[in-house]
PDB file with SEQRES, HELIX, SHEET and CRYST1 records, atoms N, CA, C and O in Angstrom:
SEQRES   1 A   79  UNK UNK UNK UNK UNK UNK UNK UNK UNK UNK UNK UNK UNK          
SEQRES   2 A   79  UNK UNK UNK UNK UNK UNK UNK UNK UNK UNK UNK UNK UNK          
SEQRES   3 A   79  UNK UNK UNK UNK UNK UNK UNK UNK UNK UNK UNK UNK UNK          
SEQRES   4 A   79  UNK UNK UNK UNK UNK UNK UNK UNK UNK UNK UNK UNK UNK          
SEQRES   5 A   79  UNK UNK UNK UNK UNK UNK UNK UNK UNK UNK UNK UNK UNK          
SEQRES   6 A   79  UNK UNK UNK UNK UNK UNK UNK UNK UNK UNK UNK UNK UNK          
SEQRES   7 A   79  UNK                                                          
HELIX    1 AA1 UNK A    5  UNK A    9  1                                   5    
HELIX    2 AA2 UNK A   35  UNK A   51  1                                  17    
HELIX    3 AA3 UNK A   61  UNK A   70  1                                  10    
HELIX    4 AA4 UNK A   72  UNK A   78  1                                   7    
SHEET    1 AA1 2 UNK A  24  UNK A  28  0                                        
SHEET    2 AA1 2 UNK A  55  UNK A  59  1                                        
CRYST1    1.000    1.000    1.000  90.00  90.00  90.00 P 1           1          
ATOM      1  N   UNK A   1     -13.228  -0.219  10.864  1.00  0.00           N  
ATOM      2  CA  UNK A   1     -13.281  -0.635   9.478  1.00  0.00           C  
ATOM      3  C   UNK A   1     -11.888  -1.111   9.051  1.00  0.00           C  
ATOM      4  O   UNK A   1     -10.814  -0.667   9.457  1.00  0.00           O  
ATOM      5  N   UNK A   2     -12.099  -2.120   8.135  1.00  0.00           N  
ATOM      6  CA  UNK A   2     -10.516  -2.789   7.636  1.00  0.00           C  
ATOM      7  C   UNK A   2     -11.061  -2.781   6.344  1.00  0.00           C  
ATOM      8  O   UNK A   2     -12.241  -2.686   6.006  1.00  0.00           O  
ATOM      9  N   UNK A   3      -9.356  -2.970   5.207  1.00  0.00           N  
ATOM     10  CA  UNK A   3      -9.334  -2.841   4.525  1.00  0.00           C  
ATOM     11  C   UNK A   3      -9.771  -4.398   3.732  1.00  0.00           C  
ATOM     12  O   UNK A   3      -9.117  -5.397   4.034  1.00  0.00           O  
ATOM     13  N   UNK A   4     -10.471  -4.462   3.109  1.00  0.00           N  
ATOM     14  CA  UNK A   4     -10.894  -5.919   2.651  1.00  0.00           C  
ATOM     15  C   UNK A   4      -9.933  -6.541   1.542  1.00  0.00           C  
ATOM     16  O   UNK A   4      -9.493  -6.113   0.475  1.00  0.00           O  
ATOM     17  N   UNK A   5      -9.820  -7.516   2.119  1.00  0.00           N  
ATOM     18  CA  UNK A   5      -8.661  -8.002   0.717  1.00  0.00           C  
ATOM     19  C   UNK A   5      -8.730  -8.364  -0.735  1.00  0.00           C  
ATOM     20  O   UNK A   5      -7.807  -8.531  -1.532  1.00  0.00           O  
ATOM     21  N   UNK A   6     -10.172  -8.458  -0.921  1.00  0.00           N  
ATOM     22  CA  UNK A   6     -10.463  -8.267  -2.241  1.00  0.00           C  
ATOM     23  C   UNK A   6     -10.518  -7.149  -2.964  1.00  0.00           C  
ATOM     24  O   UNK A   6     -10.352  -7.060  -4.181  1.00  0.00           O  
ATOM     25  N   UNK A   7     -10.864  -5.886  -1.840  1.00  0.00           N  
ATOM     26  CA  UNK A   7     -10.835  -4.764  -2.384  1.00  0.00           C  
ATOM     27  C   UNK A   7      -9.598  -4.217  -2.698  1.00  0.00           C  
ATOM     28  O   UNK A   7      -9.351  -3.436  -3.617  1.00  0.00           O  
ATOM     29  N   UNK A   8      -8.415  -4.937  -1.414  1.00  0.00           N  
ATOM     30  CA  UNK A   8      -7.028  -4.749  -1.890  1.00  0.00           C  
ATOM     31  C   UNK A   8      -6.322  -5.130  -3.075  1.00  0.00           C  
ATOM     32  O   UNK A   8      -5.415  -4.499  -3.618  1.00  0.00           O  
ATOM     33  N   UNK A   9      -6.925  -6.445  -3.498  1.00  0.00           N  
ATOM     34  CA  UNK A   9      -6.814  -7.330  -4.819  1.00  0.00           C  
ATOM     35  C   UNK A   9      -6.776  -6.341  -5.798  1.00  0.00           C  
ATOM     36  O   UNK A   9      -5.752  -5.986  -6.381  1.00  0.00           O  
ATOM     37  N   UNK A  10      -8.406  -5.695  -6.062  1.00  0.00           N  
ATOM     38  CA  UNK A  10      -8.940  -5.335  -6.960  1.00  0.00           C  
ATOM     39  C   UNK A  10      -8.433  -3.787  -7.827  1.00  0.00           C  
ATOM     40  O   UNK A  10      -8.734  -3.378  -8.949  1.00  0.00           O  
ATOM     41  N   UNK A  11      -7.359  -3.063  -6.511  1.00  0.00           N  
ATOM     42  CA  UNK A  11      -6.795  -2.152  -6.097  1.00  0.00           C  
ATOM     43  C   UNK A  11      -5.459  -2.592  -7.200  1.00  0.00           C  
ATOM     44  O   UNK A  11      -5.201  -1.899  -8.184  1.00  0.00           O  
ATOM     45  N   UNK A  12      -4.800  -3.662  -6.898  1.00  0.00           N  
ATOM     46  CA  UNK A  12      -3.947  -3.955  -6.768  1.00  0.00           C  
ATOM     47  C   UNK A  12      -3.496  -4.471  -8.859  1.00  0.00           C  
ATOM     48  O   UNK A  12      -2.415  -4.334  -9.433  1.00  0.00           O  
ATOM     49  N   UNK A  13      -4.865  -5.049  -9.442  1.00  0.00           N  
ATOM     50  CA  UNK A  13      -5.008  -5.089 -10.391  1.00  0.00           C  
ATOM     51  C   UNK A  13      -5.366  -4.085 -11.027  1.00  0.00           C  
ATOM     52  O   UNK A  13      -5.626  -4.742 -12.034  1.00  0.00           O  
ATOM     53  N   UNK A  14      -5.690  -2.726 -11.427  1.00  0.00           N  
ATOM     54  CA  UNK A  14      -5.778  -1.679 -11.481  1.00  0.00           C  
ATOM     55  C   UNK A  14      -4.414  -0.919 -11.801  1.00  0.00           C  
ATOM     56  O   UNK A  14      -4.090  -0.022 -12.579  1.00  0.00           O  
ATOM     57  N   UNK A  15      -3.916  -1.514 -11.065  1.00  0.00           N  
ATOM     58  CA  UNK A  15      -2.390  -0.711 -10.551  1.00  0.00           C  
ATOM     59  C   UNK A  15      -1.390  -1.587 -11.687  1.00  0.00           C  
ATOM     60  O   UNK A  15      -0.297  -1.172 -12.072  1.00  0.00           O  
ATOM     61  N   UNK A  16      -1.914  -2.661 -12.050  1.00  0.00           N  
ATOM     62  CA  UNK A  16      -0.813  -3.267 -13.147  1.00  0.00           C  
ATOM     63  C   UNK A  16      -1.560  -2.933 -14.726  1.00  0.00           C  
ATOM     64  O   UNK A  16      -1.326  -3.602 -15.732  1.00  0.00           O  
ATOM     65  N   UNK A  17      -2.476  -1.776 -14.669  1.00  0.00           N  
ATOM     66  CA  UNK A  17      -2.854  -1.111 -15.803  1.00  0.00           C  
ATOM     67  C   UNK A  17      -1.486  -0.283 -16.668  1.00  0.00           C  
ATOM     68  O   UNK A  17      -1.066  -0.375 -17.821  1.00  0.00           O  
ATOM     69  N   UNK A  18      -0.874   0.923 -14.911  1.00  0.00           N  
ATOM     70  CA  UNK A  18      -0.353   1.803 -15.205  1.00  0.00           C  
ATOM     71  C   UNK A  18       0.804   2.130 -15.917  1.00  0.00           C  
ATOM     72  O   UNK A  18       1.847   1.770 -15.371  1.00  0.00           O  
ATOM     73  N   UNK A  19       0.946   2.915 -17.354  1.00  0.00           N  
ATOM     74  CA  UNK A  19       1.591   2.981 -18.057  1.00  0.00           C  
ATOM     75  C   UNK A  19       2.210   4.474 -17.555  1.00  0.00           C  
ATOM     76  O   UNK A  19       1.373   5.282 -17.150  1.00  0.00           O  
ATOM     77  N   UNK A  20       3.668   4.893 -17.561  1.00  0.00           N  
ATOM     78  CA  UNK A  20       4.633   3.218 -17.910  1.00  0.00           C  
ATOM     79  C   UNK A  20       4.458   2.345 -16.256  1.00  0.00           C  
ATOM     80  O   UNK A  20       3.769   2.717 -15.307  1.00  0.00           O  
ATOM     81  N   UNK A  21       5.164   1.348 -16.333  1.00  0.00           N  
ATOM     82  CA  UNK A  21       5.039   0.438 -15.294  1.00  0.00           C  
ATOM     83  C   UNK A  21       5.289   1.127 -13.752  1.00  0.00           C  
ATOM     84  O   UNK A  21       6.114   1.984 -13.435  1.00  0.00           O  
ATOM     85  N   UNK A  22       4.623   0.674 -13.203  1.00  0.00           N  
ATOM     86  CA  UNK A  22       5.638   1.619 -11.665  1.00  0.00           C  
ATOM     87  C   UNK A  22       6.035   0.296 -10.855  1.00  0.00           C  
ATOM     88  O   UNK A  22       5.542  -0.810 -11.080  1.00  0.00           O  
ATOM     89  N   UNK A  23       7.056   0.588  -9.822  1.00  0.00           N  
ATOM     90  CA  UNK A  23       8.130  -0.319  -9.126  1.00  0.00           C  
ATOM     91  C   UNK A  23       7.348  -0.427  -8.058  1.00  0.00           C  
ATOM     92  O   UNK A  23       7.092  -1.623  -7.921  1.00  0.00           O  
ATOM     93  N   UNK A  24       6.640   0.454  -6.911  1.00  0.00           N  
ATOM     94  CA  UNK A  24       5.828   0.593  -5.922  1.00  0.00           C  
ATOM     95  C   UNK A  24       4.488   0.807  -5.680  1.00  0.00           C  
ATOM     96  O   UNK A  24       4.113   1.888  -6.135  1.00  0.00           O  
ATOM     97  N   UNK A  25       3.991   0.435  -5.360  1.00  0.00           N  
ATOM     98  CA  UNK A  25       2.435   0.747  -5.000  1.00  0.00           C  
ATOM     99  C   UNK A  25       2.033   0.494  -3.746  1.00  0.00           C  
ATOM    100  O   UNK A  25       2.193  -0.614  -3.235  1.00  0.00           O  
ATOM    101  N   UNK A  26       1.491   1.466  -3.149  1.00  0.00           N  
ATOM    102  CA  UNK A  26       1.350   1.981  -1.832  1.00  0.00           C  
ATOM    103  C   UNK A  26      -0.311   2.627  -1.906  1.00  0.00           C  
ATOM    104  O   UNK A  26      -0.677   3.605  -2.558  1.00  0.00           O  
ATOM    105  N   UNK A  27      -1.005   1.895  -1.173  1.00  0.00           N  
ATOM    106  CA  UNK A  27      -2.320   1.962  -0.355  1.00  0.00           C  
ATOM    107  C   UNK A  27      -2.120   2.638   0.776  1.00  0.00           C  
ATOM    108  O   UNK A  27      -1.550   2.163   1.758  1.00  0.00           O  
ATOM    109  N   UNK A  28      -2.801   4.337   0.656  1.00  0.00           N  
ATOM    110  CA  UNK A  28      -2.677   4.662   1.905  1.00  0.00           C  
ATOM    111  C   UNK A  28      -4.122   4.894   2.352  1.00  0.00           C  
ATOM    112  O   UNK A  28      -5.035   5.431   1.724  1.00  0.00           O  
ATOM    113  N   UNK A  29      -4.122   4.431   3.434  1.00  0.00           N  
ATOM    114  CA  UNK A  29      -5.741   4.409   3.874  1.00  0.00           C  
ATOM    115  C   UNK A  29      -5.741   4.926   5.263  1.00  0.00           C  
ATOM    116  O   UNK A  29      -4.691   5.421   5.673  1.00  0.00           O  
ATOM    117  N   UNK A  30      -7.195   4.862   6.364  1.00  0.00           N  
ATOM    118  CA  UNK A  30      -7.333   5.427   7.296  1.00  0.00           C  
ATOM    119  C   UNK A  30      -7.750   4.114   7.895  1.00  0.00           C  
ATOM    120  O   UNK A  30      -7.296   3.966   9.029  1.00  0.00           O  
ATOM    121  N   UNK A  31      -8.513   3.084   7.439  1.00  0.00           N  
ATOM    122  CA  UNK A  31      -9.169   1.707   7.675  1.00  0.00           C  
ATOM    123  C   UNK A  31      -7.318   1.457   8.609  1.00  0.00           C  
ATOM    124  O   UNK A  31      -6.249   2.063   8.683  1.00  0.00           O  
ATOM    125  N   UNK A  32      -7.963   0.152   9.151  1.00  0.00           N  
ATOM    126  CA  UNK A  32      -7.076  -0.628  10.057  1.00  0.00           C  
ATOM    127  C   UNK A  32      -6.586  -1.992   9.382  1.00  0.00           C  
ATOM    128  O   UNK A  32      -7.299  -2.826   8.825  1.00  0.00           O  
ATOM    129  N   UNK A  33      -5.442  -2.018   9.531  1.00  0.00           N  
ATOM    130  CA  UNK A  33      -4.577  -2.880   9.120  1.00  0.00           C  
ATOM    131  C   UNK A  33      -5.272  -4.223   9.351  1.00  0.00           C  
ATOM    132  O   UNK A  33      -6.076  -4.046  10.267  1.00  0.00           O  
ATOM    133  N   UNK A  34      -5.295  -4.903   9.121  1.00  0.00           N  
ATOM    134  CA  UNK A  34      -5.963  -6.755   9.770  1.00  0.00           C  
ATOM    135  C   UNK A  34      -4.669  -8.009   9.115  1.00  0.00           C  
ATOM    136  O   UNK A  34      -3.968  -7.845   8.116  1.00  0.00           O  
ATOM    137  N   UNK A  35      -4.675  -9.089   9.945  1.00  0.00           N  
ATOM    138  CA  UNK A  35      -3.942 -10.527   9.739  1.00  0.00           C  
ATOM    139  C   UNK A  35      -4.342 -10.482   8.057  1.00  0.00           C  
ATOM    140  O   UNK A  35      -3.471 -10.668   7.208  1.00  0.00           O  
ATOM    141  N   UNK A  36      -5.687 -10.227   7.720  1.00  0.00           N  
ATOM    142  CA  UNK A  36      -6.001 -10.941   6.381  1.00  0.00           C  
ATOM    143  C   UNK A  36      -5.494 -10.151   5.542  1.00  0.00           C  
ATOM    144  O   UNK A  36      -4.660 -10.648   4.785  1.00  0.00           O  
ATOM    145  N   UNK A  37      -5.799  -8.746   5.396  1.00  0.00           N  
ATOM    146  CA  UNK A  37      -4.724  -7.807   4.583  1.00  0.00           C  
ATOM    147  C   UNK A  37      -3.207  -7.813   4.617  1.00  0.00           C  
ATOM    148  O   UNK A  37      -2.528  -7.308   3.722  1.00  0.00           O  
ATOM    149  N   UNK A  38      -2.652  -8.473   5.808  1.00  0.00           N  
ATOM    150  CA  UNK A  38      -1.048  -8.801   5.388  1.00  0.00           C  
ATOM    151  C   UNK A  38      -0.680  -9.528   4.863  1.00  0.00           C  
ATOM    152  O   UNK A  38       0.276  -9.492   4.090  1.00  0.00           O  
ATOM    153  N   UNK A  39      -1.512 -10.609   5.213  1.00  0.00           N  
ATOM    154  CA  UNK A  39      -1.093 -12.176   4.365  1.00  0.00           C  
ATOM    155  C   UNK A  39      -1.854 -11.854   2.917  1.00  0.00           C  
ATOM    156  O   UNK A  39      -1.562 -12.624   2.002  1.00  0.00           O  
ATOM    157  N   UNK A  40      -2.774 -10.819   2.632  1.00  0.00           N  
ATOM    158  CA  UNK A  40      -2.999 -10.891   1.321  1.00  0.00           C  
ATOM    159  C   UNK A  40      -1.619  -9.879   0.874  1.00  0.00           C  
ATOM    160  O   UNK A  40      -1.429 -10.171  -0.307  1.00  0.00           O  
ATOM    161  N   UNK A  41      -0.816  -9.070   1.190  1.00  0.00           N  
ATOM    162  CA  UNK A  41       0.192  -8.267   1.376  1.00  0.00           C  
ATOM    163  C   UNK A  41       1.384  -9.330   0.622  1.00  0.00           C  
ATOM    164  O   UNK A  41       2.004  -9.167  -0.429  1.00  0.00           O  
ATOM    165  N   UNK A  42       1.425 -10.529   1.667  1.00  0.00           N  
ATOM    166  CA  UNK A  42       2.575 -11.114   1.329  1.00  0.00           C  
ATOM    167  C   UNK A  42       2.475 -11.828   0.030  1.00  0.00           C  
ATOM    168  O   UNK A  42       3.426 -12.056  -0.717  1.00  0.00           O  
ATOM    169  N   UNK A  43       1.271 -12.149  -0.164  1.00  0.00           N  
ATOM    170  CA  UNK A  43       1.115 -13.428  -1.094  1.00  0.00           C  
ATOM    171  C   UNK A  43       0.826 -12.487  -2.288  1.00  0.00           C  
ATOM    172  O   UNK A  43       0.880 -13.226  -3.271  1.00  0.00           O  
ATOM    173  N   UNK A  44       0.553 -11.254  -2.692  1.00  0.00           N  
ATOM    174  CA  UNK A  44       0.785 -10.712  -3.578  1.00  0.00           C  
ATOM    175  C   UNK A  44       2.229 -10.030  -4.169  1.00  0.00           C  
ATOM    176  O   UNK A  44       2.528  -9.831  -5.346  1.00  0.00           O  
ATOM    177  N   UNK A  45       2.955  -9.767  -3.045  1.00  0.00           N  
ATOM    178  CA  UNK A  45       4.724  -9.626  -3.318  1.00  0.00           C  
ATOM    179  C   UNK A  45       5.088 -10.930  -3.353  1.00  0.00           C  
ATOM    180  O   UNK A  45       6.224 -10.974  -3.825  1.00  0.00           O  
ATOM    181  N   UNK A  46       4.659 -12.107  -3.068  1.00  0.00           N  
ATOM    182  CA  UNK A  46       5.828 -13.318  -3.924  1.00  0.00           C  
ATOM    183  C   UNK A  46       5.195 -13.491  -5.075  1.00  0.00           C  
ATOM    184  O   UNK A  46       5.977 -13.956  -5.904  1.00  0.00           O  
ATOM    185  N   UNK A  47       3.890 -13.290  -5.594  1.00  0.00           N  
ATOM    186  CA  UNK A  47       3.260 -13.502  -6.833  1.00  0.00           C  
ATOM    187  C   UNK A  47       4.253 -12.590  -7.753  1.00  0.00           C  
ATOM    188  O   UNK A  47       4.812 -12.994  -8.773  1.00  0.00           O  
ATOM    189  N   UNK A  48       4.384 -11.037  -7.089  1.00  0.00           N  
ATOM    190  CA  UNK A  48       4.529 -10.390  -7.917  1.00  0.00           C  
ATOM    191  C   UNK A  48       6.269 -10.432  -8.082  1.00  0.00           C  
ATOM    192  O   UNK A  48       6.845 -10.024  -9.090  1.00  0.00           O  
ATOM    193  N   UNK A  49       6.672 -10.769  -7.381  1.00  0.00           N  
ATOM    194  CA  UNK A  49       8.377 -10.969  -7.204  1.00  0.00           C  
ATOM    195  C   UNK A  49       9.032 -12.312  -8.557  1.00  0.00           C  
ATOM    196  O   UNK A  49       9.994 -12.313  -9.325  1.00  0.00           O  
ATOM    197  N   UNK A  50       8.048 -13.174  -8.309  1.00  0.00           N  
ATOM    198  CA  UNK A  50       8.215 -14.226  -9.464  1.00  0.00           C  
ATOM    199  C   UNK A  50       7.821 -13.584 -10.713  1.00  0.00           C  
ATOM    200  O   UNK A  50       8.639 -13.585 -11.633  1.00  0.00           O  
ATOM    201  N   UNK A  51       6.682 -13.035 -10.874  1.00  0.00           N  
ATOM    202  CA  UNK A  51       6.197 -12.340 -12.054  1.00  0.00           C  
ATOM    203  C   UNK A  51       7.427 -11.007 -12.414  1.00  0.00           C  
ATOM    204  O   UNK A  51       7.441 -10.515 -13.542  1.00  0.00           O  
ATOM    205  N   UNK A  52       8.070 -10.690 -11.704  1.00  0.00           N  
ATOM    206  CA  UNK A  52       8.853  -9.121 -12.156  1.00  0.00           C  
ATOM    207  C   UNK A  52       7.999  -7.944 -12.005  1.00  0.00           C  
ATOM    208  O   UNK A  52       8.239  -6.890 -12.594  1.00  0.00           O  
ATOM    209  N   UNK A  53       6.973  -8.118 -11.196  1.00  0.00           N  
ATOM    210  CA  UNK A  53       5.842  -6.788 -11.154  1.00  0.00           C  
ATOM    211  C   UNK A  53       6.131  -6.131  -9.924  1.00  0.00           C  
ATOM    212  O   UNK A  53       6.950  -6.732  -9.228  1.00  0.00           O  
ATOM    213  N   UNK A  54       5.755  -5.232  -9.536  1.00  0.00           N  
ATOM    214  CA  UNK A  54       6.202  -4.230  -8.716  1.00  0.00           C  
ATOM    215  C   UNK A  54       5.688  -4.555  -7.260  1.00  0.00           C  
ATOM    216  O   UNK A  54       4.785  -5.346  -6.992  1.00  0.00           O  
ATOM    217  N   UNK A  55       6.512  -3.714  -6.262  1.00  0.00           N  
ATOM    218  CA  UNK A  55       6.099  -3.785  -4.630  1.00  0.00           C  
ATOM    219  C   UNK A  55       4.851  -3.534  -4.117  1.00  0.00           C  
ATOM    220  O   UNK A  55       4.433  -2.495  -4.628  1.00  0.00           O  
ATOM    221  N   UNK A  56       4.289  -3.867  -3.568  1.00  0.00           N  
ATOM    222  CA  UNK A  56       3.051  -3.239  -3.020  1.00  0.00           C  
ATOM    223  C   UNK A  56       3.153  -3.283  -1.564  1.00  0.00           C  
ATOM    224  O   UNK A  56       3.842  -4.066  -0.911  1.00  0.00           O  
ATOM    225  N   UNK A  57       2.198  -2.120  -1.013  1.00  0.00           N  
ATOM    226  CA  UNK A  57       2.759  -2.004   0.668  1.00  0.00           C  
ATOM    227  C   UNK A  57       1.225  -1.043   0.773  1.00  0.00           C  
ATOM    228  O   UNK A  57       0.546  -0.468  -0.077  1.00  0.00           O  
ATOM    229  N   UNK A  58       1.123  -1.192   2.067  1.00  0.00           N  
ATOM    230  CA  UNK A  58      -0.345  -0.675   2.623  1.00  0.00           C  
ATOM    231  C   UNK A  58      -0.099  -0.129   4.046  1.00  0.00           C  
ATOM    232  O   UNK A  58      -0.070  -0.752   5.107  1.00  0.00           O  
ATOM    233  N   UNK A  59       0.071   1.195   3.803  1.00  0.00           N  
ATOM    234  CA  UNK A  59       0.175   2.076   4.755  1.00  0.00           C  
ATOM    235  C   UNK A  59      -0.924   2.604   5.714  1.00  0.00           C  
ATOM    236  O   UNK A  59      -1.650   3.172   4.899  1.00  0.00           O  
ATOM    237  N   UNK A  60      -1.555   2.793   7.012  1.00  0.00           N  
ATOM    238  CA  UNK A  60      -2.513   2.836   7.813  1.00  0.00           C  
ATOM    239  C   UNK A  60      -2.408   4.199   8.165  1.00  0.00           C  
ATOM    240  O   UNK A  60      -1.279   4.617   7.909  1.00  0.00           O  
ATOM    241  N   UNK A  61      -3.094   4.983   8.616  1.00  0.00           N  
ATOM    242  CA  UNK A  61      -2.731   6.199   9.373  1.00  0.00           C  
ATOM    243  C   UNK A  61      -1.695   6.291  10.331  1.00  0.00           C  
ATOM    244  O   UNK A  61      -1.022   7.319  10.408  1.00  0.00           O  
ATOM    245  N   UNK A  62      -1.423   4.937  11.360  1.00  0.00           N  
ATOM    246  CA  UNK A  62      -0.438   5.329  12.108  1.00  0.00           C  
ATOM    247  C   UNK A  62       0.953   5.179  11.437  1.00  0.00           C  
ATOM    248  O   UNK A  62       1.877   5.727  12.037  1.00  0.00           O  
ATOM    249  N   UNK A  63       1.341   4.325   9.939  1.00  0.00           N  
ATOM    250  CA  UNK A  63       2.177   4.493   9.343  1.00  0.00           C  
ATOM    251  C   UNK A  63       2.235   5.683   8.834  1.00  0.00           C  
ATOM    252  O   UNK A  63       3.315   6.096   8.410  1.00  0.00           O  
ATOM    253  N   UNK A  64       1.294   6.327   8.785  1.00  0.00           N  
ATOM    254  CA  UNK A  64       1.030   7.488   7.636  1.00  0.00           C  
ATOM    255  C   UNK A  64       1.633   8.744   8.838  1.00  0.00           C  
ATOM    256  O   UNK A  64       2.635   9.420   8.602  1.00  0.00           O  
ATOM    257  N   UNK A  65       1.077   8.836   9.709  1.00  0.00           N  
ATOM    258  CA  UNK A  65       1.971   9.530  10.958  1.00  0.00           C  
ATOM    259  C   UNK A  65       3.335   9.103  11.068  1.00  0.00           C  
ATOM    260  O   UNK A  65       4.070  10.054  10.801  1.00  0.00           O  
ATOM    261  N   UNK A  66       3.985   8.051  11.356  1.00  0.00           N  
ATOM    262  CA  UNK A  66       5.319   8.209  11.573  1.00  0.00           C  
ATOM    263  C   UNK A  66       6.084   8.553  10.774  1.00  0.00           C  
ATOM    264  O   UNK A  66       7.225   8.971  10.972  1.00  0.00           O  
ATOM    265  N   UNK A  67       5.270   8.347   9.310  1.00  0.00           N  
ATOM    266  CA  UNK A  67       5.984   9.114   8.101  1.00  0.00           C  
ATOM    267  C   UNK A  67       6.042  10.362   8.353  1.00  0.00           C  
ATOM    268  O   UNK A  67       7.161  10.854   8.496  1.00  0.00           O  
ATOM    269  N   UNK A  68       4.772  11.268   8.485  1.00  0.00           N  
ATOM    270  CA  UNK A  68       5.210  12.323   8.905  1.00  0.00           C  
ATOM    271  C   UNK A  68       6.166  13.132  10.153  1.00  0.00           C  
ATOM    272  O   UNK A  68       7.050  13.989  10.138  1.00  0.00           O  
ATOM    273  N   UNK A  69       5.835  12.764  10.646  1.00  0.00           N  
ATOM    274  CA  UNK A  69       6.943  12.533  11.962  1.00  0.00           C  
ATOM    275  C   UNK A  69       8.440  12.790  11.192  1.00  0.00           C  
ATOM    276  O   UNK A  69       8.915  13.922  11.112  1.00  0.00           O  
ATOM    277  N   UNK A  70       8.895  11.982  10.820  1.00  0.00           N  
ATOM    278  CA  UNK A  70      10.207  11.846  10.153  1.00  0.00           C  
ATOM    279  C   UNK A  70      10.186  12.932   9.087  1.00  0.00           C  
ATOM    280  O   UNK A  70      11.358  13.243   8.875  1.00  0.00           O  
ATOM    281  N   UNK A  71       9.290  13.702   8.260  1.00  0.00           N  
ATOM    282  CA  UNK A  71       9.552  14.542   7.888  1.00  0.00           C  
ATOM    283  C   UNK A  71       8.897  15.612   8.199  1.00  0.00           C  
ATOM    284  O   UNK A  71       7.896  15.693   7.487  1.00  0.00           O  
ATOM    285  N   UNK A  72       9.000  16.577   9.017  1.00  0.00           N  
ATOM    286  CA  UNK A  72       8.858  17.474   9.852  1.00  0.00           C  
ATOM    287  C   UNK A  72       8.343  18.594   8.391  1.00  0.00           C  
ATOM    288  O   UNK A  72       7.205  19.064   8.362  1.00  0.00           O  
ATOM    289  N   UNK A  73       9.212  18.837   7.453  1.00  0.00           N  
ATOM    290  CA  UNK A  73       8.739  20.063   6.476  1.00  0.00           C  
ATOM    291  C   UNK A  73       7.444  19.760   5.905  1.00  0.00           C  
ATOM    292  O   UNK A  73       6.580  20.634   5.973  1.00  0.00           O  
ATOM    293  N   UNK A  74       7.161  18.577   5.314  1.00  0.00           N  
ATOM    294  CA  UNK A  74       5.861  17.991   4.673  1.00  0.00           C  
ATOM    295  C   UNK A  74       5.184  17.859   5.654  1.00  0.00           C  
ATOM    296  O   UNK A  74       4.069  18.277   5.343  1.00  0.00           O  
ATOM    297  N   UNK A  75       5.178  17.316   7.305  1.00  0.00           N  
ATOM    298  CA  UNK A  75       4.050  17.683   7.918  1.00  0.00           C  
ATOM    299  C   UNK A  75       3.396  19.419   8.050  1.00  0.00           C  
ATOM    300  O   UNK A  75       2.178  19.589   8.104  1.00  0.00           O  
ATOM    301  N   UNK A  76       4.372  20.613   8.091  1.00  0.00           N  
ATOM    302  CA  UNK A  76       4.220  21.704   8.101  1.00  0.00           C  
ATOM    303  C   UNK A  76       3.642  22.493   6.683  1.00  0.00           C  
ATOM    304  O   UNK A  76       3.072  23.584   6.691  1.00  0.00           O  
ATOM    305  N   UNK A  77       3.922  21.697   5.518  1.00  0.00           N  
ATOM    306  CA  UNK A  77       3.231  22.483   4.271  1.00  0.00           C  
ATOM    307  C   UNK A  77       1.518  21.554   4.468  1.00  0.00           C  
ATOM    308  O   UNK A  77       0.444  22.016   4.082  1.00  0.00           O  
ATOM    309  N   UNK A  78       1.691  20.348   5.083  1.00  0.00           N  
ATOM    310  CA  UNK A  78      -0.102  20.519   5.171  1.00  0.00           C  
ATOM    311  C   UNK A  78      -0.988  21.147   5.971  1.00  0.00           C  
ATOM    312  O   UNK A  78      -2.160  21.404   5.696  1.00  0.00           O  
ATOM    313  N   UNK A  79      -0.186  21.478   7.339  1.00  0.00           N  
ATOM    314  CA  UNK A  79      -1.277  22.071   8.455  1.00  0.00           C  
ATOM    315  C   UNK A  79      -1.743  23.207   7.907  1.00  0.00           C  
ATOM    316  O   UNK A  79      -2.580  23.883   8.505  1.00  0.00           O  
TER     317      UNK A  79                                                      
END                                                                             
């Protein structure tokens, strides 16, 4: 399963609700990364880079592991 890019869209508009504004927005999912979710990735950070709206980034499980990885205490308060 991948993450669909409309659903990323739709995600993504949602997220420019939030009061007050936030700088990052991060999709963390278990679905698999795909070509079409990056390039929808990119083309929403230059939209949003011209606009002044915040980062967005879409993290996969195996990102979501090396994060943990690197922090050894937060992997240990979930097990």
């Amino acid at each position: 399963m991948t993450l669909p890019p409309a659903e990323l869209r739709a995600e993504v508009e949602k997220a420019k609700q939030f009061r007050p504004a936030i700088g990052h927005f991060a999709i963390l999912t278990t679905a698999k990364k795909s070509a079409q979710t990056d390039k929808q990735v990119l083309a929403i950070n230059r939209e949003h880079k011209k606009q002044g709206l915040f980062l967005v980034e879409v993290l996969t499980w195996e990102g979501i592991e090396r994060l943990l990885d690197e922090y050894p205490e937060i992997r240990a308060r979930l097990d």
